[in-house]
C-alpha positions in Angstrom: 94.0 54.7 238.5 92.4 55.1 235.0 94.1 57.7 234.0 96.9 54.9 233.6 95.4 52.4 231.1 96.3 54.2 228.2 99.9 53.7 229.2 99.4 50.3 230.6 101.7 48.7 228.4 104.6 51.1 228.5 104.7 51.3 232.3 104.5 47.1 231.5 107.6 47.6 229.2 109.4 49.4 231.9 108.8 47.5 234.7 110.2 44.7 232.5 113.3 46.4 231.8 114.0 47.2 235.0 113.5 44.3 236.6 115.7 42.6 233.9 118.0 45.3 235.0 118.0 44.5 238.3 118.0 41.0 238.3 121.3 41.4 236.0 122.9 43.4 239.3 121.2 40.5 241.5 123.4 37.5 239.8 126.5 39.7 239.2 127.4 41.2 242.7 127.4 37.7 244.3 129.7 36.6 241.8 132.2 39.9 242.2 132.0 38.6 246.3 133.2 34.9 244.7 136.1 36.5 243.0 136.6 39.0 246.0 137.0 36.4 248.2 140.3 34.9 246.0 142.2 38.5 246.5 144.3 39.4 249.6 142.5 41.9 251.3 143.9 46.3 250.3 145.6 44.7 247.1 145.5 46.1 244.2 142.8 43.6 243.0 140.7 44.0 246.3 140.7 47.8 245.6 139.4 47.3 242.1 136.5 45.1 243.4 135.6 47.4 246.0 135.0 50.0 243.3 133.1 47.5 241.1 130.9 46.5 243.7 129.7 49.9 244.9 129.0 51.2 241.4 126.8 47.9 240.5 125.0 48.6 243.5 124.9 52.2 244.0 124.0 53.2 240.3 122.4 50.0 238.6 120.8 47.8 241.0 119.4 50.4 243.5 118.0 52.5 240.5 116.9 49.5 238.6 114.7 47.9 242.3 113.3 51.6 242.2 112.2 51.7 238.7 111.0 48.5 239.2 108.8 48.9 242.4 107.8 52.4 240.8 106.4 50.9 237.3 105.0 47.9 238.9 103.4 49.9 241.6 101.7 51.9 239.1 100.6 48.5 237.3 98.6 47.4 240.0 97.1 50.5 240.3 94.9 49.7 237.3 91.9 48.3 237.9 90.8 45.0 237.1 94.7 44.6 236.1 95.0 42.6 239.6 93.0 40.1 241.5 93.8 41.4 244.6 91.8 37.6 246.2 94.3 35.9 244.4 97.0 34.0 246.1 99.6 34.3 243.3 99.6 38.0 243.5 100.6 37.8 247.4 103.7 35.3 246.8 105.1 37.2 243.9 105.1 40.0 246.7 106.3 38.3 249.1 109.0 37.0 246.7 109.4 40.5 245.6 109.9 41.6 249.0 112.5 38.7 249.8 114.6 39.8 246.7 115.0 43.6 248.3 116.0 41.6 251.3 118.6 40.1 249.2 120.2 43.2 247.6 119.8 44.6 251.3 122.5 41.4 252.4 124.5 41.9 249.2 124.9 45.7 250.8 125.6 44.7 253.8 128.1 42.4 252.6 129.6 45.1 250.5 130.4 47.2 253.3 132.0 44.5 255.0 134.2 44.1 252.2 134.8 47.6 251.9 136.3 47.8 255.3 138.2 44.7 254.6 136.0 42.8 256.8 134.3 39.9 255.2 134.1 36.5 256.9 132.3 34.7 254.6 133.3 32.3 252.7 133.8 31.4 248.7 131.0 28.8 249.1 128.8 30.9 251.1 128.6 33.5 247.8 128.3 30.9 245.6 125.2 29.5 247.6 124.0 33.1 247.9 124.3 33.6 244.3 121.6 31.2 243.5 118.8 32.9 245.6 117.4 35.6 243.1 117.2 32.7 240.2 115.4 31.1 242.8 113.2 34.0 243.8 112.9 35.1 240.2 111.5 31.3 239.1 108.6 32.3 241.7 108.3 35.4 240.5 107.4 34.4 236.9 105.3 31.5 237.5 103.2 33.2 239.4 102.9 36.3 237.2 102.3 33.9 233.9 100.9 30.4 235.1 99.0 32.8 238.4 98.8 28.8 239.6 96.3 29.8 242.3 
């Protein structure tokens, strides 16, 4: 939309910020599951990570994917801002895409620990951790380098 381009680079500011915001909740809550994982399950420690791990989803990372899909959705709404032939712009969204998928697992795997459920293991978070730097290295190159 036009009526955006005046505002181009604040809506640009804020999609950075959120995504930074979200990425932050992204490496963190697979790191809370490491540590969760070393706690007996309704200790007291267990307890505090259940509370941890719901607020860094519920009221930083879900707001922060929002914001981020809201801002960057208005982005591409301004013409000529996107190539819309261009392969990059379809693998950062796909990327994009697989990076919700993530935090949708990482809730999933919340609940399980919230009812004391989890049966994965210390390794398994730790491999899981490394899948939004992964996603996010796509992410980038394609939105600066745009290698095809």
């Amino acid at each position: 939309m036009t009526v955006l381009v005046p505002f181009m680079l604040w809506l640009k500011a804020f999609h950075i910020m959120s995504l930074i915001a979200w990425m932050a909740g992204l490496f963190y809550l697979p790191r809370l599951f490491v540590y969760h994982c070393q706690v007996a399950a309704r200790s007291a420690e267990s307890e505090r990570f259940k509370i941890m791990e719901y607020r860094l989803l519920r009221f930083i990372m879900l707001p922060a994917m929002i914001s981020t899909f809201l801002f960057g959705g208005a982005l591409a709404t301004i013409p000529g801002l996107v190539d819309w032939h261009a392969g990059w712009w379809f693998t950062k969204l796909a990327a994009v895409a697989a990076l919700a998928g993530f935090q949708g697992a990482c809730a999933r795997w919340r609940r399980d620990f919230a009812h004391d459920r989890n049966t994965h293991t210390e390794r398994f978070y730790r491999m899981a951790n490394e899948m939004p730097t992964v996603l996010m290295m796509v992410i980038v190159i394609m939105v600066v380098v745009r290698p095809f």
